[in-house]
C-alpha positions in Angstrom: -2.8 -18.4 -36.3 0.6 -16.7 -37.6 3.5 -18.3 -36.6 5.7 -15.6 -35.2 8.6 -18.0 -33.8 9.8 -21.1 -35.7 12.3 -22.0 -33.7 11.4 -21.8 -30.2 11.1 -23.4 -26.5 8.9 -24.1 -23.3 10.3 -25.3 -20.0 8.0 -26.7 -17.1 9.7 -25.8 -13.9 9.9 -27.5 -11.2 12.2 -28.4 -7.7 14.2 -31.0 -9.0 13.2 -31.6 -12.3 12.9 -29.3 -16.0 10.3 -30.5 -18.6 11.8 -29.0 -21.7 9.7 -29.2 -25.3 11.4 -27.5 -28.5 8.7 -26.7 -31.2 10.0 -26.3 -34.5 8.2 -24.9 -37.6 9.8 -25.8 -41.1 8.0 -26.2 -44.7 4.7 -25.6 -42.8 5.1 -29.1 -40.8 5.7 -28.8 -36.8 7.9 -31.2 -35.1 8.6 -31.1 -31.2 11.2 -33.0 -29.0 10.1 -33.4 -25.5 13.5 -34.5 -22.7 13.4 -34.3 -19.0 16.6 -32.8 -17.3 17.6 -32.7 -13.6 18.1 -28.7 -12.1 21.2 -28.9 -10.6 24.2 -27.2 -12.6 25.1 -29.7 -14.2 21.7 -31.0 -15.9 21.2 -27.1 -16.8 24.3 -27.3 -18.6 23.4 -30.0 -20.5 19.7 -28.3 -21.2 21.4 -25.2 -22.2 23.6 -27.4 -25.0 20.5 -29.4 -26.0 18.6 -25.7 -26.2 21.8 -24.5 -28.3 22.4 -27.5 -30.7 18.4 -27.2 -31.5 18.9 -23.9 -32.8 16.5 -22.5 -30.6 15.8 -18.2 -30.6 13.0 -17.7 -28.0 13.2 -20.1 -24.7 10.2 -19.3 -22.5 9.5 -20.5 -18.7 7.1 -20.2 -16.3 8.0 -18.1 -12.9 7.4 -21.2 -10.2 8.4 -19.6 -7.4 11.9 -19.3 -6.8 13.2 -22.3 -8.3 13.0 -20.3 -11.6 16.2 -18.9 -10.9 18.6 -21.7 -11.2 17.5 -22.2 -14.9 17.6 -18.4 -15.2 21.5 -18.1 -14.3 22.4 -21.1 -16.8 20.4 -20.4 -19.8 21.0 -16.5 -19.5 24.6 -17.1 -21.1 22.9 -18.9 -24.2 22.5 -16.9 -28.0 18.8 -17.1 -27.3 16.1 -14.8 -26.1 15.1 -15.9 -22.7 11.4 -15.2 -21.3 10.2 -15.6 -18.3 6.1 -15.8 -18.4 3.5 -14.9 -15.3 2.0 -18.7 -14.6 -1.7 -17.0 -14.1 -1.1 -15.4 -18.0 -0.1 -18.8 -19.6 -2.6 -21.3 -17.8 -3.2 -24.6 -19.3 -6.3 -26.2 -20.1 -8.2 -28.0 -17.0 -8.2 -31.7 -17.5 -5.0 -31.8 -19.7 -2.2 -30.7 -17.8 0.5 -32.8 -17.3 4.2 -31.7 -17.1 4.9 -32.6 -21.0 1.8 -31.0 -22.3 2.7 -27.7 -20.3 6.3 -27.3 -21.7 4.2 -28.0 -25.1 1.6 -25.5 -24.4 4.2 -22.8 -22.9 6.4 -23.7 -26.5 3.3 -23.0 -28.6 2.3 -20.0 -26.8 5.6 -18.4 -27.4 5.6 -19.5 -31.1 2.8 -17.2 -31.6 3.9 -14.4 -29.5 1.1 -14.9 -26.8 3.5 -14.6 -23.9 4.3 -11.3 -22.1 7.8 -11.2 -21.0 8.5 -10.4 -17.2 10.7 -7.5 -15.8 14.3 -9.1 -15.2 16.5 -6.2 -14.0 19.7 -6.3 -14.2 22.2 -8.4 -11.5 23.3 -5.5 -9.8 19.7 -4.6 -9.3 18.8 -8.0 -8.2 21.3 -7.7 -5.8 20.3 -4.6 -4.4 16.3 -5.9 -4.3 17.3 -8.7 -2.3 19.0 -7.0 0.3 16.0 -4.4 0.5 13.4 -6.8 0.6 15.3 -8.8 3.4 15.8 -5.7 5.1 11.9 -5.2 5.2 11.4 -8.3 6.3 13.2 -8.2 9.2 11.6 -5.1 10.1 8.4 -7.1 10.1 10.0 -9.5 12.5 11.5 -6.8 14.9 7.9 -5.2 15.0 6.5 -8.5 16.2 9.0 -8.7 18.8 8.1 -5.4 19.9 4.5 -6.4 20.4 5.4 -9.6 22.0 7.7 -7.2 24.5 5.0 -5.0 25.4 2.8 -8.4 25.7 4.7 -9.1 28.6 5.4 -5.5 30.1 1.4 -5.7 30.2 1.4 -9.2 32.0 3.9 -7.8 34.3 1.6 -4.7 35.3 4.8 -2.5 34.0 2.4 0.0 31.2 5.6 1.5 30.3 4.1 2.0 26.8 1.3 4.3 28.2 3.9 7.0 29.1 6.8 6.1 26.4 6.0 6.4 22.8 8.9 4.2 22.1 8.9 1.3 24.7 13.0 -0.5 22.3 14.0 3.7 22.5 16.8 4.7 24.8 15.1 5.2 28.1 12.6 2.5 27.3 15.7 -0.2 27.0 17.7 1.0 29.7 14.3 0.6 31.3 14.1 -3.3 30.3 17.1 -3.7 31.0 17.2 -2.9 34.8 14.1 -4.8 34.7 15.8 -8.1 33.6 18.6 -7.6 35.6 16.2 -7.9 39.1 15.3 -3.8 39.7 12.2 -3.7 40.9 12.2 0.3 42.9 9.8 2.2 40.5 12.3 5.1 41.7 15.6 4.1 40.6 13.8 2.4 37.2 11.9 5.9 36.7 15.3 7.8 37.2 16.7 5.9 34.3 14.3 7.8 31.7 15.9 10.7 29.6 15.0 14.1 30.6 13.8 15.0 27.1 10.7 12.3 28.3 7.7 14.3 28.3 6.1 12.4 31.2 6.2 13.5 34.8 8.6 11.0 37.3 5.7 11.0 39.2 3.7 9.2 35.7 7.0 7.4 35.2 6.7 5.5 38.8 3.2 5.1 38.7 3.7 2.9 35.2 6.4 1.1 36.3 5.4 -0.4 39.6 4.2 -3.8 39.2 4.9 -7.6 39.3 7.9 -8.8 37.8 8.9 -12.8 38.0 11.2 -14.6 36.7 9.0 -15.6 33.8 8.8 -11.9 32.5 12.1 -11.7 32.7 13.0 -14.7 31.1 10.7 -13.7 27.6 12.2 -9.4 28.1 15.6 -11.1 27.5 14.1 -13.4 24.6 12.2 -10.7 23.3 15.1 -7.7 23.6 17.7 -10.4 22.2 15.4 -10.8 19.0 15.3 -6.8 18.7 19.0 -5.8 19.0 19.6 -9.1 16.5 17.6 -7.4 14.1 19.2 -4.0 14.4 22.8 -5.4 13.9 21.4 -7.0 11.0 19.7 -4.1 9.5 22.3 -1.9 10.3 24.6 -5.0 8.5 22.5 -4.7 5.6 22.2 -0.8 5.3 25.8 -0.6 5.1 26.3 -3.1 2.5 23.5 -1.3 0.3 25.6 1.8 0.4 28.8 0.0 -0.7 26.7 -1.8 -3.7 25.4 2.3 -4.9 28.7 3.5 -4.6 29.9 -0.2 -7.1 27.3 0.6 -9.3 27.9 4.6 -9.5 31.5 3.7 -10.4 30.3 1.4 -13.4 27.2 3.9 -15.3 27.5 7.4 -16.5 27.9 10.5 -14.5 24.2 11.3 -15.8 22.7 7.8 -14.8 24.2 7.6 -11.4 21.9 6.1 -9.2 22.9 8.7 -6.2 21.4 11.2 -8.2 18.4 9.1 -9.2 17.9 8.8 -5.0 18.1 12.5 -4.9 15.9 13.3 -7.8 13.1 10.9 -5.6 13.7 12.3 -2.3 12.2 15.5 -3.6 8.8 14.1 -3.9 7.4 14.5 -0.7 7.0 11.3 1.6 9.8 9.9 0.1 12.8 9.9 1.9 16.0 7.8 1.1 15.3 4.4 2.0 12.0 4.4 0.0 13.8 5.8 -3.1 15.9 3.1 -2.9 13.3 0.2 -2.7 11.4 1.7 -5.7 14.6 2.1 -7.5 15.2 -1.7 -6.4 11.8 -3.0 -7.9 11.3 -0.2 -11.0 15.0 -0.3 -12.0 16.9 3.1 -13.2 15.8 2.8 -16.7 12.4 3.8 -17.3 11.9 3.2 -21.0 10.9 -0.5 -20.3 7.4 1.7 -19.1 5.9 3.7 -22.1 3.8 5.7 -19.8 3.5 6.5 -15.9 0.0 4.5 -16.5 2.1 1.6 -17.6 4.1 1.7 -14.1 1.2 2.2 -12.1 -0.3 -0.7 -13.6 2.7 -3.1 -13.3 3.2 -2.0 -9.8 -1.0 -3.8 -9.2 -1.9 0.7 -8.3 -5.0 1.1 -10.7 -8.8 -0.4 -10.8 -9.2 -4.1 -12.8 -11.0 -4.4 -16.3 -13.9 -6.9 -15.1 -16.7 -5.7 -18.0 -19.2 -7.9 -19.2 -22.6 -7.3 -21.1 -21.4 -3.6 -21.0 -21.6 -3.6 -16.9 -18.9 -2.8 -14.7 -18.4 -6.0 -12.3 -15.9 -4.9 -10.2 -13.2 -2.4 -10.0 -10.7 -3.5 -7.2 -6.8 -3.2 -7.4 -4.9 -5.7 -9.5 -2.3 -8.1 -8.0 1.1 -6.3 -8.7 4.7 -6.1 -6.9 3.5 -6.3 -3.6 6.7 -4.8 -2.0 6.6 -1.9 -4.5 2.7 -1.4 -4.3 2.8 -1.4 0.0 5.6 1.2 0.3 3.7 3.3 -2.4 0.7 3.5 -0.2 3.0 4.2 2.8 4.8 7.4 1.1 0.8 8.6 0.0 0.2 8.3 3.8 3.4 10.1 4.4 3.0 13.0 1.9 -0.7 13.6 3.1 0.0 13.7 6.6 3.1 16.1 5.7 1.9 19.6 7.4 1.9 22.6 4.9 2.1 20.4 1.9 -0.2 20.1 -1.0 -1.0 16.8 -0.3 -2.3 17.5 3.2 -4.2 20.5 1.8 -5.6 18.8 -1.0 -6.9 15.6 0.8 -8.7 17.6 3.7 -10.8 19.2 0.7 -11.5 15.7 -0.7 -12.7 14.6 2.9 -14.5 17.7 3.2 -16.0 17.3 -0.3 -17.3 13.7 0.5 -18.8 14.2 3.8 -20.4 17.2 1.7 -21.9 15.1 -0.6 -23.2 12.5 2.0 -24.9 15.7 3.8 -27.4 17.3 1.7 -26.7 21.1 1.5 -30.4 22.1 2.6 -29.9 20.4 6.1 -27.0 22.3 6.9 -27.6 25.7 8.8 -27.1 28.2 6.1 -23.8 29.3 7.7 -21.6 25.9 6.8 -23.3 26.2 3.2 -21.8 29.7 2.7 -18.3 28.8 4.1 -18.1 25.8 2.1 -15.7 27.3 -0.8 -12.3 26.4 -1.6 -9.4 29.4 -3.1 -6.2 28.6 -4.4 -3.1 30.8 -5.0 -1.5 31.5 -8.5 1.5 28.6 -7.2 0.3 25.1 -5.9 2.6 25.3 -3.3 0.8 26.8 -0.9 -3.5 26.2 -0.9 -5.8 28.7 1.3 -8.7 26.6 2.1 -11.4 28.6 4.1 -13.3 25.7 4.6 -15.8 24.9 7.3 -14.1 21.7 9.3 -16.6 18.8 10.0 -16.1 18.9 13.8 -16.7 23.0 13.4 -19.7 21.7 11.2 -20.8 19.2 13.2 -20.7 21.5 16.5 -23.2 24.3 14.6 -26.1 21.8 13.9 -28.5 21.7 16.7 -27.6 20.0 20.0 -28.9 16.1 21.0 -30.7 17.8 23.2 -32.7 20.2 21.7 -36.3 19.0 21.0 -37.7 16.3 18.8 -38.7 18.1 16.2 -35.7 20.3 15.7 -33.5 17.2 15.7 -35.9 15.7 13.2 -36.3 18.7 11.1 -32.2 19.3 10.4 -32.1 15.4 9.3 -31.8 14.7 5.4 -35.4 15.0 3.8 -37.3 12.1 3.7 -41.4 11.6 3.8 -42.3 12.7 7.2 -45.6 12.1 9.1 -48.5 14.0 9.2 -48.2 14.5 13.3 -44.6 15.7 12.7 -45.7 18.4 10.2 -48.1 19.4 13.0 -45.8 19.8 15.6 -43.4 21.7 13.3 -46.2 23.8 12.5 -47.0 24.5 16.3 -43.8 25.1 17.5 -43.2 27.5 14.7 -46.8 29.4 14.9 -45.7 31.8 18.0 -42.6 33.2 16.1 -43.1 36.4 14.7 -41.8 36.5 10.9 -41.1 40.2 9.1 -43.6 41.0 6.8 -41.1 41.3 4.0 -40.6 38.0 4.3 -44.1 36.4 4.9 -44.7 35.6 1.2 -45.3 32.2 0.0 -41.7 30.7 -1.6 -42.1 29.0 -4.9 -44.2 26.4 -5.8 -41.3 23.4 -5.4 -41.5 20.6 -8.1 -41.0 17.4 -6.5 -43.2 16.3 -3.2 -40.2 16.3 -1.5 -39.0 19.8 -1.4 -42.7 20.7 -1.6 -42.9 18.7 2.7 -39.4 20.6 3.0 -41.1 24.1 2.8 -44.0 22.7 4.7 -41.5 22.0 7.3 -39.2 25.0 7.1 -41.9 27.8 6.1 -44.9 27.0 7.6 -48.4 29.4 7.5 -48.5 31.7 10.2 -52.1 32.2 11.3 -52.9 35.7 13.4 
C-alpha cells in the first residue's frame, strides 16, 4: 500500500496516561519508537518536544471522550498537522489490542492516509458550543424539575396544571408560592392568577382546593429552588453568549460577522435566534469545510445508512451524527411545519393526505373524496391552495358503524369475499331501481378481484 506519510504519529489516549508510537519510513525500511508519557501539562510538554525533535508532520489521535482535549491544547502549538480520528473509524483488530499496538495501528493508519480528520472549530467557537450545549442541558434539568413540581401538585390534590398551561409562569409561581408559605383558601390562592388566565375563578378554586402538608411543601420549595437556579443560570449564560458574538464580530470581517450569519438563519422558518446560534455553534461560520449541503446533512447523522449486501438493501435507519445538532434540527422541522400559513404546514398536510391515500384504495372511497382529492399550487411557493378532502371530512362521508353488515363490508378494501356475502349484497341491492341508461353490463375486469368488486357494486337486477 502507498505510503502517503513518512514521518508521522499515533497517540493512544487515555485519563492519565498517552501511548505515543512515531512510524518512520526512510530507504523503504520502517522504524517505530514507542514511549509512554503522563497527561498532565507537563508530560504533554515533553510529548510535544519528543513529537518535534522526531521530525514528525502528521500526529493522529483517537477522540476518547473528553480527555482528548488536554493533548489537543499542547500539541496544537506544534509545526505538525494534528488529527483527531472517530474511535469507531480506526478500530483495531479483536484479539490484538493492547495500548502499544493501538498507537502503532493509529500511526500506520495515518501513514497511508486511512484516517478521516474530525471537525475542530475554531476556540472562539468552542467557546461558544460549550456554553450552548450547557445551556441545553440545563434546560433538560429545569424540565425535570417541572415534572417533579407538578408530581407533587398532583399528590397534593392541587391540579393546577389542568387549568394553567404554564404551572413555573407568573400566576402559576405566585401560586406555589402562597402555597409554600401555609395559604390554603382556594379564594385568596385563585385571586392570585393573572387576569389574562383564560380559566374561570370558579375553575381556578375548584383546582386548587386540596391537601397540602408539610411534605408538599417541603419538595415545592426543593423543586421551585432547582427552577429559579436554572433560570439565573441560563439567563447567566445567555448574557455571556451575547458578549462572546459581539468579541468575535469585533475580530472577522464586516461580511463574515456572525450577527449577520444569525439573521441570514432566522429567516428560515422555525428557526429563531437561539437555534441559529446552536447550529452556528456545532456547523461553524465557514462552510467550505462541507462541499455539498448533502455533505452537512450527513455529518450532522440527518440521512438513511449504506447497509447493502448481495445487492439487497438491509436497513436504512439514520446514522449516528452530532447529536445536539441533529435534535434541534428535528425540533425547527417540527417548528416550521406546525407554522400556520407557511409552506411547510401546507406541504406536509398533502404528504399526510397522500399517505393515508395510498393506504386507502381509491375504489373504496365514495366517489366524492376521489374527485376532491387534487392538489393546485400558485405561480409563487409562498402561498399553496390545497382543495383537498381532510381525513376526518373523509372519514365522516364513508358509511356510518351503524349501518348494516353488508354496507360496512362492502366499502372495506377488496379482498375475496364469501359466497353468502355476495348474496346478501345482491339482495339488498335487487329492490333498487337502476336507469336504464345505465343497466348495461361494465367491462369484463381482468383480474378476479375487480371481477368480485363489480359483482359486489353492480349486481344483475332481475324483473
Amino acid at each position: 500500500m502507498e505510503v502517503i506519510n513518512s514521518r508521522c504519529g499515533g497517540l493512544d489516549v487515555h485519563k492519565e496516561t498517552v501511548v505515543g508510537c512515531v512510524r518512520l519510513a526512510l530507504d523503504g525500511k520502517v522504524t517505530r519508537e514507542v514511549r509512554t508519557f503522563e497527561t498532565t501539562t507537563s508530560g504533554l510538554l515533553l510529548l510535544l518536544a519528543w513529537l518535534t525533535e522526531m521530525g514528525c508532520t502528521h500526529v493522529a489521535m483517537e477522540a476518547t471522550g473528553v480527555y482528548w482535549k488536554p493533548v489537543w491544547n499542547i500539541l496544537s502549538d506544534g509545526d505538525f498537522e494534528l488529527v483527531l480520528a472517530n474511535a469507531t473509524h480506526i478500530k483495531n483488530v479483536p484479539g490484538r489490542k493492547t495500548d502499544v499496538s493501538d498507537a502503532a495501528w493509529i500511526a500506520d493508519l495515518l501513514a497511508h492516509g486511512l484516517i478521516r480528520s474530525s471537525f475542530i472549530p475554531d476556540q472562539e467557537i468552542q467557546e461558544l458550543r460549550e456554553l450552548l450545549r450547557t445551556r441545553k442541558q440545563l434546560g433538560r434539568q429545569q424540565a425535570r424539575h417541572i415534572q417533579r413540581l407538578q408530581k407533587t401538585l398532583e399528590g397534593a390534590n392541587i391540579k393546577l396544571d389542568s387549568v394553567i398551561t404554564d404551572i413555573v409562569g407568573k400566576s402559576g409561581r405566585a401560586m406555589i408560592r402562597a402555597l409554600i408559605a401555609g395559604e390554603t383558601d382556594p379564594v385568596k390562592l385563585a385571586a392570585l392568577a393573572d387576569g389574562r388566565i383564560k380559566a374561570s375563578q370558579q375553575e381556578l378554586r375548584g383546582a386548587l382546593r386540596g391537601r397540602v402538608r408539610d411534605h408538599h411543601r417541603f419538595l415545592l420549595h426543593l423543586h421551585l429552588q432547582h427552577i429559579e437556579f436554572a433560570d439565573a443560570a441560563i439567563h447567566d449564560i445567555d448574557q455571556n453568549v451575547a458578549a462572546l458574538i459581539i468579541r468575535m464580530d469585533q475580530e472577522v470581517e464586516a461580511g463574515r460577522a456572525f450577527q449577520g450569519l444569525i439573521l441570514l438563519l432566522i429567516t428560515i422558518p422555525g428557526i429563531d435566534v437561539l437555534a441559529a446560534r446552536i447550529i452556528l455553534s456545532e456547523i461553524g461560520p465557514d462552510m467550505s469545510r462541507f462541499p455539498t449541503a448533502g455533505h452537512l446533512l450527513s455529518w450532522a447523522g440527518l440521512c438513511p445508512r449504506n447497509d447493502e449486501s448481495a445487492g439487497k438493501r438491509r436497513s436504512t435507519r439514520l446514522r449516528k451524527g452530532d447529536r445536539w445538532l441533529k435534535t434541534l434540527l428535528i425540533q425547527c422541522a417540527w417548528a416550521a411545519k406546525r407554522k400556520k400559513g407557511s409552506y411547510f404546514n401546507a406541504n406536509s398536510t398533502v404528504s399526510l393526505l397522500d399517505v393515508d391515500q395510498r393506504r386507502q384504495p381509491a375504489r373504496s372511497l365514495p366517489r366524492s373524496s376521489r374527485r376532491s382529492t387534487t392538489c393546485s399550487r400558485t405561480a409563487h411557493n409562498s402561498r399553496i391552495s390545497v382543495p383537498i378532502t381532510s381525513i376526518a371530512a373523509r372519514r365522516k362521508s364513508r358509511p356510518n358503524a351503524s349501518s348494516t353488515s353488508s354496507q360496512s363490508l362492502a366499502s372495506m378494501p377488496s379482498s375475496r369475499p364469501s359466497p353468502k356475502l355476495l348474496e346478501i349484497d345482491a339482495a339488498n341491492v335487487a329492490t333498487k331501481r337502476i336507469p336504464e341508461d345505465q343497466a348495461g353490463s361494465p367491462p369484463e375486469p381482468s383480474s378476479w378481484r375487480d371481477r368480485e368488486f363489480a359483482a359486489r357494486s353492480v349486481p344483475s337486477v332481475s324483473s
